[in-house]
C-alpha positions in Angstrom: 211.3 -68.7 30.1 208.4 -67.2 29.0 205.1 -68.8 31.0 202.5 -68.6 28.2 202.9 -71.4 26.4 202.6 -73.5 30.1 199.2 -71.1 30.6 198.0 -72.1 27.8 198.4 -76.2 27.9 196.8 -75.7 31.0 193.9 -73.6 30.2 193.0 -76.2 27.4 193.7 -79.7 30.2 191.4 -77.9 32.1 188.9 -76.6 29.1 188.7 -80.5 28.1 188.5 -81.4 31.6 185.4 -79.5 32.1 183.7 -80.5 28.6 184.1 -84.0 29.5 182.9 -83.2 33.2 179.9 -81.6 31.8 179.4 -84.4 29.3 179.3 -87.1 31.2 178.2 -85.3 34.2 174.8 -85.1 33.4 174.7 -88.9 33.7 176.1 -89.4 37.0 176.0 -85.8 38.6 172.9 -84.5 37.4 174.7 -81.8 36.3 173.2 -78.9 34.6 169.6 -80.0 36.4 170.1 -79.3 39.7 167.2 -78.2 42.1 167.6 -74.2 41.4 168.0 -74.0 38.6 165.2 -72.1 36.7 163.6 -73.7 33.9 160.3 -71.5 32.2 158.0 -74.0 29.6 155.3 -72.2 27.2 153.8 -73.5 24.4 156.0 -72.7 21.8 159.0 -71.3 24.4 161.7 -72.7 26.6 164.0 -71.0 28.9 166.5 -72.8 30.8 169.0 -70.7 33.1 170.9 -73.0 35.8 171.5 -70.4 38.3 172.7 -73.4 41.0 174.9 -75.1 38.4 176.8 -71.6 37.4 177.2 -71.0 41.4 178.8 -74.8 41.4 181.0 -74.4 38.5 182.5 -71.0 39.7 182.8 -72.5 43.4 185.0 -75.6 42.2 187.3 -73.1 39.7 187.9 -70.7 42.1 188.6 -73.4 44.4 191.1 -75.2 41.9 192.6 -71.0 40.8 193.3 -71.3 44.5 195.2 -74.1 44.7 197.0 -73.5 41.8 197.9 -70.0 42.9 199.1 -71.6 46.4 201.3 -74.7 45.0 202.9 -72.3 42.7 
């Protein structure tokens, strides 16, 4: 059987997963605003890169690859 089609319903549960994870995250988490992150304020210019928040995410999906990868 041809293991796209599973790939795929998993890559969008886990796409939703994270949108509602970053959704509602920034309520209880403080995601997206965590100390590290690097935020620059002008006058009439904002710039916002969350250099903390990127290490997190890509901690907890390498994390999850892994155990995927392993119970597989």
């Amino acid at each position: 059987m041809n293991p796209v089609p599973k790939m795929l319903i998993f890559l969008g549960i886990l796409l939703v997963a994270f949108g509602l994870l970053w959704h509602f995250g920034g309520r209880f988490f403080n995601l997206g605003r965590l100390p590290g992150d690097i935020v620059i304020e002008k006058e009439n210019f904002k710039f916002y890169f969350p250099v903390v928040t990127s290490i997190l995410i890509s901690v907890v999906l390498s994390l999850l690859l892994y155990l995927f990868r392993l119970f597989r």
